[in-house]
C-alpha positions as CSV (number, residue, x, y, z in Angstrom):
1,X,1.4,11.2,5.2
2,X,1.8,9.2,8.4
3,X,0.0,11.9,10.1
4,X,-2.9,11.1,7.8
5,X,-2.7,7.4,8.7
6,X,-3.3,8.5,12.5
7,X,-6.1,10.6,11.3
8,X,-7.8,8.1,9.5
9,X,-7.6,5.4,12.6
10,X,-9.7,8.3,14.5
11,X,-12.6,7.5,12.4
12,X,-12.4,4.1,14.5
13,X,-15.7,4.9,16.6
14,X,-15.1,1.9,18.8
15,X,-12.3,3.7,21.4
16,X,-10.3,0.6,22.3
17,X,-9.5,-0.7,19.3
18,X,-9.1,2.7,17.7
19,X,-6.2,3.5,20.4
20,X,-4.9,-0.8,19.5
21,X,-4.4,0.4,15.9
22,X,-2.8,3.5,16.7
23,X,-0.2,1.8,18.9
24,X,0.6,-0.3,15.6
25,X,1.1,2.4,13.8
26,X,4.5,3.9,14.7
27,X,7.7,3.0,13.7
28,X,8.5,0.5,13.9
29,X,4.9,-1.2,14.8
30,X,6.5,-3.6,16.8
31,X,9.3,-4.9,18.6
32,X,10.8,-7.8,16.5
33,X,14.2,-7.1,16.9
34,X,14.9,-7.1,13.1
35,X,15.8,-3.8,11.1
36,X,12.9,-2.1,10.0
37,X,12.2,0.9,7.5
38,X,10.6,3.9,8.9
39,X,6.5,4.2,7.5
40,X,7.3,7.5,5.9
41,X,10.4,5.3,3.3
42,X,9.2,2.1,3.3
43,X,7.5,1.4,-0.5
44,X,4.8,-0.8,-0.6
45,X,6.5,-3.4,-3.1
46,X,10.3,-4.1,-4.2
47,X,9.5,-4.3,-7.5
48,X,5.5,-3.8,-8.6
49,X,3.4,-2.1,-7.0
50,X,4.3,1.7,-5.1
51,X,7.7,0.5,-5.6
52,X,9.2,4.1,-4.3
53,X,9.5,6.2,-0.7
54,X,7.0,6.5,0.9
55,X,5.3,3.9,-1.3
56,X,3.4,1.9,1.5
57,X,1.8,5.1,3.4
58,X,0.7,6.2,0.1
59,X,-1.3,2.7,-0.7
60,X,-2.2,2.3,2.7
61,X,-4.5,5.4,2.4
62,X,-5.5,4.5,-1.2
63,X,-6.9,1.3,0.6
64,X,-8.7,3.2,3.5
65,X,-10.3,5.3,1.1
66,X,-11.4,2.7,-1.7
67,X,-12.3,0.3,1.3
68,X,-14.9,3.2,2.6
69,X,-16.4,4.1,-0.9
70,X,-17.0,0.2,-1.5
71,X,-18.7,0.2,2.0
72,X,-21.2,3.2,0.5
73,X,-21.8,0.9,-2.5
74,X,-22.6,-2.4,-0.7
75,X,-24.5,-0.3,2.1
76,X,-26.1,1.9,-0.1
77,X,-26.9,-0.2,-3.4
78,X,-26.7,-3.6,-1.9
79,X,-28.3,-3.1,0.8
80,X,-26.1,-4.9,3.0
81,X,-24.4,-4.0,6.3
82,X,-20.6,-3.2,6.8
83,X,-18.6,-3.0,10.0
84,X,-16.9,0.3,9.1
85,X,-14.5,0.0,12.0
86,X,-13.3,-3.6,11.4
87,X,-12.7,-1.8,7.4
88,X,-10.4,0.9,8.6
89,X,-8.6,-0.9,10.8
90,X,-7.8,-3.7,8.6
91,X,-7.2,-1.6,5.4
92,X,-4.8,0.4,8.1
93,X,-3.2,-2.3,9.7
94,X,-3.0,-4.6,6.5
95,X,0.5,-4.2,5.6
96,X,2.4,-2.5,8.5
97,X,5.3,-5.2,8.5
98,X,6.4,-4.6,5.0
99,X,9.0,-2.3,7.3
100,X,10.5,-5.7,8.2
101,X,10.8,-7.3,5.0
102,X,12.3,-4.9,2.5
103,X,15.8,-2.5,2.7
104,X,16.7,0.0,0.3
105,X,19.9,-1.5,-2.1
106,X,23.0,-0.2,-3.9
107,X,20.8,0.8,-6.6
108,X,18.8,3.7,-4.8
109,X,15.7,1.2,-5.1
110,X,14.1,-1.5,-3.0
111,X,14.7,-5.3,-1.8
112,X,13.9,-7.5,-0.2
113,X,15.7,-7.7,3.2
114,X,17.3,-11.3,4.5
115,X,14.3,-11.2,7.5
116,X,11.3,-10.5,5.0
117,X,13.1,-13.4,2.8
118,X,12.5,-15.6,5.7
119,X,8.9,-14.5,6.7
120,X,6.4,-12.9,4.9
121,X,4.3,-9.3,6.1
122,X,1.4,-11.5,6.2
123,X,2.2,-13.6,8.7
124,X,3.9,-11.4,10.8
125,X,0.9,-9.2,11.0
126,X,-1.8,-12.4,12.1
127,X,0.9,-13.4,14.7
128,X,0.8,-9.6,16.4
129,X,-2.6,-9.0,16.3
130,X,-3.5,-12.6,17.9
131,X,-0.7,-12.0,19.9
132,X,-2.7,-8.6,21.3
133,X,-5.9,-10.3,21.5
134,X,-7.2,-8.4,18.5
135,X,-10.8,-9.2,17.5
136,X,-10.2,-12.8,15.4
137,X,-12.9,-10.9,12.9
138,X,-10.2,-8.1,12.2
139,X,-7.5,-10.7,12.3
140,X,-9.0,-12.7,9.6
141,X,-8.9,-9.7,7.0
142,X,-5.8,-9.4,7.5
143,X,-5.1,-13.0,7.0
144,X,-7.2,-13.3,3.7
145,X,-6.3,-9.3,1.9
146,X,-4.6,-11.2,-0.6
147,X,-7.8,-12.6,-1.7
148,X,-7.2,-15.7,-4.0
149,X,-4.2,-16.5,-3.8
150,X,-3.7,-15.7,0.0
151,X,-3.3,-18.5,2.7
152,X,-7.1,-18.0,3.4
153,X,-10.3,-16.4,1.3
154,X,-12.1,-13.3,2.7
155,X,-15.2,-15.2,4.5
156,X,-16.8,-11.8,5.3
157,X,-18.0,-8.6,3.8
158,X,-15.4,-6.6,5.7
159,X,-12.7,-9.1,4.5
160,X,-14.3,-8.8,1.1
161,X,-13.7,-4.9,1.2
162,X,-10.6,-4.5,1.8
163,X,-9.5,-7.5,-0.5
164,X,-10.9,-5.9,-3.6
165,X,-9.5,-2.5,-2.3
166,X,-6.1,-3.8,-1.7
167,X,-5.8,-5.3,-5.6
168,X,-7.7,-2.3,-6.9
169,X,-4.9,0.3,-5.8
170,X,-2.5,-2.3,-6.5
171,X,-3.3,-2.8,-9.7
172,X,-3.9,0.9,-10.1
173,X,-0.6,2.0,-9.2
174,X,1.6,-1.1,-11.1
175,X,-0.1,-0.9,-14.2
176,X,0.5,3.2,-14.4
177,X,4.1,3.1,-13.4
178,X,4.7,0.1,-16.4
179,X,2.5,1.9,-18.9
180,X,5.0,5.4,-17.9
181,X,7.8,3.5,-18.2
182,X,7.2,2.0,-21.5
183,X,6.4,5.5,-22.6
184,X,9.7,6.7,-21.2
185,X,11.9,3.6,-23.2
186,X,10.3,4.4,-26.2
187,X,11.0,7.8,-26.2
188,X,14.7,6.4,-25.6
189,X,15.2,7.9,-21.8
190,X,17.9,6.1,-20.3
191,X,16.5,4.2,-16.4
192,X,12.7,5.5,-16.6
193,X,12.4,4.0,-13.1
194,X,9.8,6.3,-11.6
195,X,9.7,7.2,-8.3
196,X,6.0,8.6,-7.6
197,X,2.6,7.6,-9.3
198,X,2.3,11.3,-9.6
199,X,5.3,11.9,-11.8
200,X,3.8,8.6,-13.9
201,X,0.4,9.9,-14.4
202,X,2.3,13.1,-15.4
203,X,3.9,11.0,-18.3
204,X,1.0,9.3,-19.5
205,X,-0.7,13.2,-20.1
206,X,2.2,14.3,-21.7
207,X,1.9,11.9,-24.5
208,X,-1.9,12.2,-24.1
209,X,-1.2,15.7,-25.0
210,X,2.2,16.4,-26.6
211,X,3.2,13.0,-27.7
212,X,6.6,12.0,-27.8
213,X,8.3,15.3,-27.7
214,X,6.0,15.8,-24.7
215,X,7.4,12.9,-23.0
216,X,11.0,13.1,-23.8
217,X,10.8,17.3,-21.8
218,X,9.0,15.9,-19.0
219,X,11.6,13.4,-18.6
220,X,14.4,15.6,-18.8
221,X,12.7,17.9,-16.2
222,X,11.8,14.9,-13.9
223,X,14.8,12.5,-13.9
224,X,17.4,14.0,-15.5
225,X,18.1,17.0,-12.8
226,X,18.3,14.1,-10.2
227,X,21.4,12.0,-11.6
């Protein structure tokens, strides 16, 4: 899927700052000097959110591709105007440097890594684009993408965008993992830790469907092969 994220920075019609995101986008996306994940492992979360490999390119496109549909809305029902290129590039570039902050544990899961204890993706992220002379207009949605309860508010439409895309997905994605493996305790699986929103969704049909039984078989063909 990092292919995918290169593909989507080409729909950045304005050339230089389409090639300045792509030059983000590699592993790792800059030099720090700390240890980084590569894109293609790194989750998106330790513990919520696309807490599994591959985690963060996964919600990365999510965030492109909610990002661009609430740019149709606002364009087309709102009647408002949207800097599309300023929208992919921050819903792109909007959390890159979670490769510096987590490290995979003991436990064949996520943590958080001594250097992203110490600094947060956030701020790593507005430091390198200012340091690159980034537009300040991109720089702030990546500053305010945690909406309220970020270091700043989104004070634009573009900022707006990707805010509401970024919890959207997030909230997406946490709430059907917990609701798959609640399922998965009550139908008394031992660790129903799940490592794709796919498998989860999966679980969630099966007792849609099949009820318990269903969940306790689709459990035993997802997890129990892999211990």
């Amino acid at each position: 899927m990092s292919e995918e994220l290169l593909s989507a920075a080409d729909k950045i019609m304005d050339q230089s700052l389409r090639l300045k995101v792509k030059d983000i986008i590699r592993d790792p996306p800059c030099d720090i000097g700390a240890p980084a994940l590569s894109l293609s492992v790194c989750p998106a979360g330790a513990y919520q959110h696309h807490c599994y490999p591959g985690g963060l390119v996964e919600h990365t496109l999510c965030v492109v591709k909610l990002s661009l549909e609430l740019s149709d809305i606002i364009e087309e029902v709102y009647e408002g105007k949207v800097n599309r290129d300023y929208v992919i590039a921050g819903a792109l570039l909007h959390d890159v440097m979670k490769v510096y902050c987590y490290e995979e544990n003991s436990e064949g899961g996520f943590s958080t890594s001594d250097f992203g204890g110490m600094i947060d993706h956030l701020s790593l992220l507005v430091a390198e684009l200012y340091r690159r002379d980034f537009p300040m207009e991109l720089i702030h949605i990546v500053a305010s993408h945690h909406g309220d309860v970020g270091p700043t508010k989104p004070k634009t439409v573009e900022a707006l965008v990707v805010a509401v895309a970024d919890l959207a997905d997030s909230e997406l994605n946490n709430k059907l993992l917990r609701g798959a493996e609640y399922l998965l305790r009550r139908s008394e699986a031992k660790r129903p830790k799940l490592e794709s929103a796919f498998d989860a969704l999966r679980i969630v049909e099966a007792k849609k469907t099949e009820g318990w039984e269903g969940v306790h078989k689709l459990f035993v063909e997802l997890i129990e092969p892999k211990d």
